[in-house]
Structures are given as structure tokens and as C-alpha cells.
C-alpha positions, 0 to 999 in steps of 0.5 A: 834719654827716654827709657821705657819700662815693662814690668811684669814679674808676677801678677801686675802688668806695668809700663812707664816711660822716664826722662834721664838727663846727664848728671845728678837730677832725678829721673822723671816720670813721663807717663805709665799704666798699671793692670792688676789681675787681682780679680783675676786670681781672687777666684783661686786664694792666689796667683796662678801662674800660667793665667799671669803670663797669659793676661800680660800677654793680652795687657802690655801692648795697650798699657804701651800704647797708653804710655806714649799717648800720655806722655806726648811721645812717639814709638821711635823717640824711644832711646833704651827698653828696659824689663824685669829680667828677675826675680818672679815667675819664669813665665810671667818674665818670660813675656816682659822680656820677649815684647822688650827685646822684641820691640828694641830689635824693631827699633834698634835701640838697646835693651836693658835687663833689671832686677825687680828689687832694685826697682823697688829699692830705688823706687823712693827717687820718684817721690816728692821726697827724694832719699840721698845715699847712703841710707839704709833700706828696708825691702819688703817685698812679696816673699823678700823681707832684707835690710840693706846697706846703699851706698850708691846705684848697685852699691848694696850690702846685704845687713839682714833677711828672713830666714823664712816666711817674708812679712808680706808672706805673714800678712798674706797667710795670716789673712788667710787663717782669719777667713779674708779674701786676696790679696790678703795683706791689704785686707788684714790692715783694713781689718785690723783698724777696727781691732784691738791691737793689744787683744792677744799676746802673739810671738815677736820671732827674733825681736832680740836675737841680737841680728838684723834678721827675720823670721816670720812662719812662727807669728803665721802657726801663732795665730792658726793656733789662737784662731782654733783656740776662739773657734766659733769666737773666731768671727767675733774676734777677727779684727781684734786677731788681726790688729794684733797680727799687724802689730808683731810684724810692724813691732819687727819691723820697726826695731830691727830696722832702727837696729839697722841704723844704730849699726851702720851709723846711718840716719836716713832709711828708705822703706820699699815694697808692697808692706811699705804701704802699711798704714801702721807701719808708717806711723810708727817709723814716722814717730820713731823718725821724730824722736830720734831725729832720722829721715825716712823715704818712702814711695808714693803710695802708687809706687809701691806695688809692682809697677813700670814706672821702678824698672824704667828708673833702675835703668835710667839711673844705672845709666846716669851712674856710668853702670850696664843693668845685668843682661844690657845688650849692646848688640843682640836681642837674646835673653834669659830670665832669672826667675830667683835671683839674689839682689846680691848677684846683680851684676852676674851673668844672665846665664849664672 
């Protein structure tokens, strides 16, 4: 089954086309194409969403056609559409799943609606290091920071989730502080490298609570407050404030997600989301891996922001387990999407 897939929840157009064969292997990546309006919104500090859904309008029909060119593959050798249904931005979703159900109505092919963060949970089984279940997954995700036991394909158990701010957020906001451009996350660890991780003594929220929760938004008002205290220093320091800023959140991170394992039992972790490409927080689960003797996945580093190439492979290993992602249409191209979405209501209606 050739399954094609559009993603476009929030300010990243993506299309893939994936092979799924009857049985255990691993889907494959035959082909996909990424836009990013990061410069687009840089202009404005962040996402302004009625400029997303009108340049995914412009983008997702030649980043298709781009698809089917690489992977040698015909529009009607299309078996199965599949498109972020949720979470995101209602707008930006809306235009994913009007070109996908659109498209499979021409085609009459089936439609298949996924969630975004079972995109990126999943997303691991492209890499050259496959995970197996179960294993436990660390979700870090834009404004989503979960931990959650996988059992199996739509076989999540919720262990842990912020209780405010996602560490994304915190890098983001944080960024924002120091005076760094957007998107900020990536450019605060650039930052950071050049920095003094041990420079100031900020806050570690909920490092033993004694739970597999987060929370984020007290590190954020730290670091605002340490900011003013430098004031003219501030520029001087900026990367010194940074390192130390990467180093609580990927301190948290990394314990509670070593909790995590301790409480189920579990010796394999799968790392998922944008923050997944952290350099710092890498390093510090691949050592943390060597001394205890555990396994850790992650996605290529290409896969790990919003991408096609996650929501074609959702679909295509729900269908290689037997399961229907929420919203599959067997007949009739309706749909809706679910701008907030728990990963935990996965298999509810589309109009829950």
C-alpha cells in the first residue's frame, strides 16, 4: 500500500509518500518535501496564523508534486490519503484535510485522519534505529512535554505531562528574554554553546516531586528576573544565561524521563519532537543509556520537526496493525478537524 501524507498543523508544509507491506517490517519512505514559513513569520516573533493557512494553500500541491516526482510514482498509484486532522491550528488544518479529502474523493481512494503526536511518537520506526514495543516515549513537542507508555500502535498510556509551559515553550520564551530571534529554541542552544552552563543557578520546577510531571513557566519568570538583575550586563552574559537555561530543562528532562523507565520497568526510551534534536539533551540520554545499560531512539534529525513523512507512517502502520486512525472514511469525504486534541481520545469521534 502506497499511503501519501500532508502535514500541515501549524507552520511547516509537509508531504511524503510511504510503502506498507502486509506484516511486521517497517514502513519505507519513498520520497517527501518540507517548507518551512520560518522566515515568514520571523518578521512578527511568531506564527501568525492566518499567514500559515494561506502559504500552505500556496505550498502543498508542488511539494506533492515534488513527492511523486521523487518517488517515480503516479497520482493514481496512490492507495490511501492520510492528513494531520489535530492538534494545530483549526485553520492551517483546515487546509491539509480539504486537499486530502479532496484528492482521495478524485481518486477514490480512502482518507485517513491522524494525530499529529502519534506522528511524531512513531516517527523513530524511520530511522536506521528502529525502537521495538514497548518502550517508553518522551513527546516534546511545541506546547506538548508527555511521557507515555507504547505499548503498541494506539496503545498509549499516559505517565506524565506538563502542567503548564512545554519545554519547547520554555526554550521559545526563554529566547525571547535573551533578546534571540524565532524560532527561538534552536537559537538558544546555538547560543548556549558558547556559554557557561554552571553560570547561574536557576530553578529545576518539579525535579522531585516524586511524579513523571513538568512544569515549565517558573524556569521561564527565572530567567526574566536573572535577565533584569544583569541588565546592561545582559549582552555580555547572554550565552552564559542560555547554557544555563538549556541545562535545567535538559536536567528534567533527562531525570524524569530515566524515572519513567524505573516505574514501568522498561529499558528502551524513544525521544520524539522538535526538543528531540537538542544537541545537549542527546548527549546526556546517550550517556545516561551507557551507564545504565538502556536503549534510546530517536528520529533522524530531519524528522524531527513537523514533517509528511510521520503522518504517511502513522497511517500506514495503523493499517499494518489491523487499526482505522479516527476519521478513516470508508465512504464519504466529509471532515472535521480537531484543533486540541488529546493523544489519549485518539480513537474518539472526529465531532467528539
Amino acid at each position: 500500500m502506497r499511503i501519501l501524507g500532508i502535514e500541515s498543523s501549524c507552520d511547516e508544509t509537509g508531504v511524503a509518500l510511504v510503502q506498507a507491506d502486509a506484516g511486521a517490517a517497517p514502513p519505507r519512505l519513498l520520497g517527501q518535501a518540507l517548507h518551512s514559513q520560518v522566515q515568514m513569520h520571523e518578521a512578527y516573533g511568531g506564527v501568525v496564523p492566518e499567514l500559515a493557512s494561506r502559504d500552505h494553500i500556496r505550498r502543498v500541491l508542488p511539494l506533492m508534486q515534488q513527492v511523486l516526482q521523487q518517488a517515480d510514482c503516479a497520482l493514481e498509484q496512490i492507495d490511501c490519503v492520510a492528513f494531520t486532522r489535530g492538534p494545530g491550528l483549526a485553520g492551517a488544518l483546515l487546509v491539509g484535510a480539504g486537499v486530502a479529502c479532496g484528492l482521495a474523493a478524485a481518486l477514490g481512494k480512502p482518507t485517513l485522519g491522524v494525530h499529529h503526536l502519534e506522528g511524531h511518537l512513531l516517527s523513530p520506526f524511520l530511522s536506521a534505529d528502529a525502537p521495538e514495543f514497548p518502550f517508553v516515549a518522551l513527546l516534546v513537542s511545541g506546547g506538548h512535554t508527555q511521557l507515555m507508555r507504547v505499548e503498541a500502535v494506539g496503545r498509549y498510556h499516559l505517565l506524565g505531562e506538563t502542567i503548564d509551559d512545554a519545554a519547547g515553550e520554555a526554550f521559545d520564551k526563554s529566547a525571547k528574554l535573551l533578546g534571540l530571534g524565532y524560532p527561538g529554541g534552536p537559537a538558544l542552544a546555538r547560543l548556549a554553546e558558547q556559554g557557561q552552563a554552571t553560570a547561574f543557578a536557576l530553578p529545576r520546577p518539579l525535579l522531585h516531586s516524586g511524579d513523571l510531571d513538568f512544569s515549565f513557566a517558573g524556569l521561564k519568570t527565572a530567567v526574566l528576573t536573572q535577565a533584569r538583575k544583569l541588565g546592561p550586563e545582559l549582552e555580555a552574559r547572554r550565552a552564559d544565561l542560555a547554557a544555563a537555561t538549556e541545562a535545567a530543562i535538559v536536567e528534567v528532562l533527562v531525570k524524569k524521563s530515566l524515572a519513567a523507565l524505573q516505574q514501568t520497568g522498561l529499558r528502551r526510551l524513544v525521544v520524539a519532537g522538535g526538543v528531540g534534536a537538542n544537541r545537549r539533551l542527546r548527549q546526556q540520554l546517550n550517556a545516561a543509556a551507557e551507564r545504565l545499560g538502556l536503549r534510546v531512539h530517536y528520529p533522524e534529525l530531519h524528522l524531527c520537526t513537523d514533517n509528511g513523512a510521520m503522518i504517511a507512517l502513522a497511517a500506514a502502520m495503523r493499517w499494518q496493525a489491523g487499526l482505522l486512525p479516527a476519521g478513516s472514511r470508508g465512504e464519504g469525504y466529509s471532515f472535521a478537524v480537531r484543533p486540541r486534541w488529546p493523544l489519549a481520545q485518539i480513537d474518539t469521534p472526529a465531532t467528539a
